[in-house]
NUKOL-383392 format. One line per field, with one value per residue: x, y, z of N, C-alpha, C in turn; residue in three letters; residue number from 1. Coordinates in Angstrom, 2 decimals, m for minus. Atoms other than C-alpha are relative to their C-alpha. Example, Ala and Ser with C-alpha at 12.3 -4.5 7.8 and 13.67 -1.06 7.14 Angstrom:
// residues 2
n_x <- 0.89;m0.82 .
n_y <- m1.19;m1.19 .
n_z <- 0.00;m0.06 .
ca_x <- 12.30;13.67 .
ca_y <- m4.50;m1.06 .
ca_z <- 7.80;7.14 .
c_x <- 0.90;m0.77 .
c_y <- 1.20;1.09 .
c_z <- 0.00;0.73 .
residu <- ALA;SER .
num <- 1;2 .
END
This chain:
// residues 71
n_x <- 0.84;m0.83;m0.51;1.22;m0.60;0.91;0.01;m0.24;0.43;1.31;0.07;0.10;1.82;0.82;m0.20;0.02;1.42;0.21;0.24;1.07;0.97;m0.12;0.16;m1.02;m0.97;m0.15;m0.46;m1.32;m0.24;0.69;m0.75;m0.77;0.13;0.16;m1.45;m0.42;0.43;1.24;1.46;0.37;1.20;1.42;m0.05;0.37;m1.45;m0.72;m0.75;m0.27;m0.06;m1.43;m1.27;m1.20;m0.73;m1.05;m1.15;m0.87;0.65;m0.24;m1.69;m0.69;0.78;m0.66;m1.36;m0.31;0.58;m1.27;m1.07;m0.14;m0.33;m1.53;m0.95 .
n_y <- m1.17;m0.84;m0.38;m1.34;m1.01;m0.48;m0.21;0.52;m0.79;m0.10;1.36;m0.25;m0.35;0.47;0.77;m0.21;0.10;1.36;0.63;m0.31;0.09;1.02;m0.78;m0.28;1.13;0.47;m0.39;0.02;1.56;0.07;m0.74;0.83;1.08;m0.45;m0.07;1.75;0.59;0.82;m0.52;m0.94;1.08;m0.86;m0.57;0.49;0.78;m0.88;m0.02;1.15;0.84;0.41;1.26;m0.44;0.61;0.79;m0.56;m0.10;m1.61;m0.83;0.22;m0.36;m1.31;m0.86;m0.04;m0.90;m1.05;m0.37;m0.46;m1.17;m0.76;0.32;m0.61 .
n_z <- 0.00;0.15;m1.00;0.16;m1.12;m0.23;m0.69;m1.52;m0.73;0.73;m0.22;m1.63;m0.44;0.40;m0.72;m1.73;m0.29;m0.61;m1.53;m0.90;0.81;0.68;1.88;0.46;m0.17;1.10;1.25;0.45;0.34;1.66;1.04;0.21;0.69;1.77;0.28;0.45;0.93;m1.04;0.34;m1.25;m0.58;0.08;m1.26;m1.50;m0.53;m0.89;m0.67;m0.54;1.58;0.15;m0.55;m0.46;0.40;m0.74;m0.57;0.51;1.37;m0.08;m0.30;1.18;1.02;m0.86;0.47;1.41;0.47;m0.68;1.39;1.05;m0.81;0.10;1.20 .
ca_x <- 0.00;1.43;2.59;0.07;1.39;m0.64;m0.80;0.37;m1.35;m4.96;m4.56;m4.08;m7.43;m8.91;m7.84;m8.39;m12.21;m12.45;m12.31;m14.66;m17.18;m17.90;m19.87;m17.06;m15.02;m17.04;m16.54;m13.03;m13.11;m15.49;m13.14;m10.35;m11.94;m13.06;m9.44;m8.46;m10.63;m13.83;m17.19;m18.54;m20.37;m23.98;m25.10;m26.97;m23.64;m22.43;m19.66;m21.21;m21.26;m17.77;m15.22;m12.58;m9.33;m6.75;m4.20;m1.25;m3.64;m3.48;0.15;1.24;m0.95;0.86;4.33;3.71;2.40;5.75;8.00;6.62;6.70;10.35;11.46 .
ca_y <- 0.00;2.92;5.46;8.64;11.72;12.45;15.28;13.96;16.88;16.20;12.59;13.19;15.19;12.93;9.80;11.51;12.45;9.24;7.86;10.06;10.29;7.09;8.78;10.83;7.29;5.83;8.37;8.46;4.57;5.11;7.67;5.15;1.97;4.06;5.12;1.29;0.76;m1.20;m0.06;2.45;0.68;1.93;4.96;2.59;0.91;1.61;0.96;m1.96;m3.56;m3.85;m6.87;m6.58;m6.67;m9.78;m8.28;m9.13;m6.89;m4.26;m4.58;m4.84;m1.75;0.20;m0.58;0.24;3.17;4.19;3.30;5.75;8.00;7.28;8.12 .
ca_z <- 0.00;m0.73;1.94;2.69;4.69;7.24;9.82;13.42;15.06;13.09;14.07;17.76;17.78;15.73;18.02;21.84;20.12;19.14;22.61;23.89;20.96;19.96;16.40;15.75;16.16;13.25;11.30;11.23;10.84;7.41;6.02;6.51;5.53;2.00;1.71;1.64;m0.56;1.90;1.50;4.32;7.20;7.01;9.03;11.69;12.13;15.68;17.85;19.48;15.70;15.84;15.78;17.90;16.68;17.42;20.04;17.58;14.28;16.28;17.83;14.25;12.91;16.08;15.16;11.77;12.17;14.95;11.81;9.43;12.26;12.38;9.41 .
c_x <- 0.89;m0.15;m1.11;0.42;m1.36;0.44;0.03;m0.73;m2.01;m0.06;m0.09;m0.82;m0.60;m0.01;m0.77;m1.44;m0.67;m0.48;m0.75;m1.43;0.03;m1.12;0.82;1.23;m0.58;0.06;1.08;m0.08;m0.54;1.01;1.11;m0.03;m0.06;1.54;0.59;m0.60;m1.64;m0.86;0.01;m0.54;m1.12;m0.13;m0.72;0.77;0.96;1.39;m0.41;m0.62;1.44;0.94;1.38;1.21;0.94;0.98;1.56;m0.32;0.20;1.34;0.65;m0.07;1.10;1.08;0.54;0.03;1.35;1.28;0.13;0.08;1.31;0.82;0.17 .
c_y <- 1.24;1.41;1.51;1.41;0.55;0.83;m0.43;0.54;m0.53;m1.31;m0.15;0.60;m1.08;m1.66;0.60;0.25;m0.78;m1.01;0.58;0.15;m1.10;0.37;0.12;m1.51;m0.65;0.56;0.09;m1.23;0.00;0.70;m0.64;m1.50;0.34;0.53;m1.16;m0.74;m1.16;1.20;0.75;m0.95;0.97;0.85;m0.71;m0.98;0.81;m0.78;m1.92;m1.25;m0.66;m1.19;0.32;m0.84;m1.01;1.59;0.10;0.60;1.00;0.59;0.38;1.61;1.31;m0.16;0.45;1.29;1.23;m0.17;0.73;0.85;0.39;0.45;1.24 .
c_z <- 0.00;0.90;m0.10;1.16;0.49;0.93;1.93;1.23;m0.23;0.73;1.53;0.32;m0.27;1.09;1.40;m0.40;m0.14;1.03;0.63;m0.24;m0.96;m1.82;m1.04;m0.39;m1.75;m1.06;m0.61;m0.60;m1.60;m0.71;m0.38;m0.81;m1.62;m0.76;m0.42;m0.42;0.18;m0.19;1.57;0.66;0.09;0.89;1.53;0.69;1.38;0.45;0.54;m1.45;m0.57;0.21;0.80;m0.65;0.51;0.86;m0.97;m1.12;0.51;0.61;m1.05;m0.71;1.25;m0.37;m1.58;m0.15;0.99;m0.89;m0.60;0.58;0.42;m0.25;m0.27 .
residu <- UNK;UNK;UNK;UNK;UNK;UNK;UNK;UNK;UNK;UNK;UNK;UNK;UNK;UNK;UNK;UNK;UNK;UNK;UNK;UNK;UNK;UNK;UNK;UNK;UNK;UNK;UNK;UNK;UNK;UNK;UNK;UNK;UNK;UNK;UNK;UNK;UNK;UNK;UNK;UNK;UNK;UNK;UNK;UNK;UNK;UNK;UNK;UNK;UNK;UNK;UNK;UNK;UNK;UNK;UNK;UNK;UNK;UNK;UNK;UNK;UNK;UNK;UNK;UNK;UNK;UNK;UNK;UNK;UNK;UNK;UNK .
num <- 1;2;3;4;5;6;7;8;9;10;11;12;13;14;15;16;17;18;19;20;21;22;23;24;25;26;27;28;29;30;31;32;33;34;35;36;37;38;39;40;41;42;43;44;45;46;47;48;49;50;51;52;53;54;55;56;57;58;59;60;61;62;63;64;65;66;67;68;69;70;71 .
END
């Protein structure tokens, strides 16, 4: 997949409102899944619709994301 510059600052709002507005949470999540190419989840798609991810999917997705941070 090829590499996407994103704002570090935008992302750290968008994360901490995340956690406190679970809405706001799926909306970030839709704008991302349509980015990678996955269909939106519908608007009566909430939070407790969600799969949780394995501990080592999201382990990985964190270390990736501290690499490109890295560089």
């Amino acid at each position: 997949m090829a590499a996407v510059s994103l704002e570090t600052t935008e992302l750290e709002t968008l994360i901490e409102t995340c956690l406190t507005n679970p809405r706001v949470g799926m909306q970030v999540l839709n704008a991302f899944r349509v980015e990678n190419g996955k269909a939106a989840h519908p608007a009566n798609y909430g939070p407790g619709d969600l799969t949780r991810p394995h501990d080592s999917a999201w382990r990985a997705a964190l270390s990736g994301v501290q690499a490109d941070l890295a560089v």
